[in-house]
N, C-alpha and C positions, 0 to 999 in steps of 0.2 A: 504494500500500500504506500510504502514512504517513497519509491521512486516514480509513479506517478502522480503524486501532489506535487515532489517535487518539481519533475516537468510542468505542470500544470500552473504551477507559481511562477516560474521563470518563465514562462512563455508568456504569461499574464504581467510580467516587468512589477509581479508581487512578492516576489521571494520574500525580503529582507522582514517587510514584517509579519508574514507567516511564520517565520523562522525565528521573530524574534517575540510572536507568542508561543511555541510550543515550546519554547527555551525557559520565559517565564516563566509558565503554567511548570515544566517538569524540576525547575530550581526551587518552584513556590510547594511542590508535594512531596519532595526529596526531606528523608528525615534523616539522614546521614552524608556529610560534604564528601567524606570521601569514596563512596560510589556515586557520588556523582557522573552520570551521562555513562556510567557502566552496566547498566539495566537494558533491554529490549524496546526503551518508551518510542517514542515516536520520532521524539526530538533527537534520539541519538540515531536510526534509521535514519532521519533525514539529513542529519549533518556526514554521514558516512557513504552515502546515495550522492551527496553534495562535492563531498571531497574528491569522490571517484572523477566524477564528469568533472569538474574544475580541475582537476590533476591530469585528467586524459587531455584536455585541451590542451594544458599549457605545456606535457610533455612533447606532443605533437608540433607546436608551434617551436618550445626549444632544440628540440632533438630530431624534427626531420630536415633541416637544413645544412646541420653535421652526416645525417646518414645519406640524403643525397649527394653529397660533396664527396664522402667515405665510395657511395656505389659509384661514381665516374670517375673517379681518381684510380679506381680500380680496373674498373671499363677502358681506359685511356694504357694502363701499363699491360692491359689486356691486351690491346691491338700490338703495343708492343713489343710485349714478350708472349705467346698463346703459353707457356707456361705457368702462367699468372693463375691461382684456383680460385681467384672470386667468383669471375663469371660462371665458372662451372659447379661452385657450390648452390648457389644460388637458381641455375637451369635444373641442377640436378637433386635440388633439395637434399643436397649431405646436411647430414646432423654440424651444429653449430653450437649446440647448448653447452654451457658452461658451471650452470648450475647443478651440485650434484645432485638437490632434492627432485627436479625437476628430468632426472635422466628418463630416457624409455627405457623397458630391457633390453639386455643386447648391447646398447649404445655403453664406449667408455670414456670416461672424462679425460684421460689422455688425449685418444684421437680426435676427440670434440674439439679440444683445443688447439692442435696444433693445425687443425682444421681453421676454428677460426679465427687464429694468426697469422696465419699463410692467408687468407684472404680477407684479412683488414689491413695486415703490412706486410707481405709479401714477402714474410722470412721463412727460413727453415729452422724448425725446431727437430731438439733429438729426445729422445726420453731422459735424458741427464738434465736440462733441461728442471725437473721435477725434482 
């Protein structure tokens, strides 16, 4: 329910004080400060619902004009050198992931990585390396 009132406010250019009654209302029935906005109320759905889509924005806006810049710059030593494994990571969807929580089975955070060093900077790594 909290992520579309959310939209529904924002779209409505009402956020702020929708946001800044469910804030009162959960700080005015709160009998403990410090679980405070740590409960399932409304107000903490929508502040979390909030952070996501204002955080996905502005990761977008920060971070894809380094990741465009990263994929041509890659693109470019590609025509280059065809040895280059960005473009081919990314045609060929090789695992990239570098996060161990995050592995699939099968995939190893070694080759993950030197996977995606080889095609963000174009080195060679060896398992020593580690």
């Amino acid at each position: 329910m909290a992520k579309p009132l959310m939209k529904i406010f924002i779209h409505s250019k009402q956020i702020r004080p929708f946001f800044r009654l469910i804030c009162s209302d959960h700080v005015a029935s709160c009998s403990d400060v410090n679980t405070l906005f740590r409960s399932q109320s409304l107000a903490s759905k929508v502040m979390y619902e909030m952070m996501k889509f204002v955080g996905h924005r502005y990761l977008v806006s920060s971070l894809k004009p380094l990741i465009d810049l990263v994929s041509f710059h890659n693109f470019q030593n590609y025509q280059k050198s065809p040895n280059c494994l960005a473009p081919q990571i990314f045609a060929e969807r090789k695992p990239c992931e570098i996060d161990p929580s995050k592995l699939k089975p099968g995939e190893s955070l070694e080759h993950n990585f030197v996977g995606f060093w080889k095609a963000n900077f174009g080195l060679g790594l060896t398992s020593d390396f580690w």
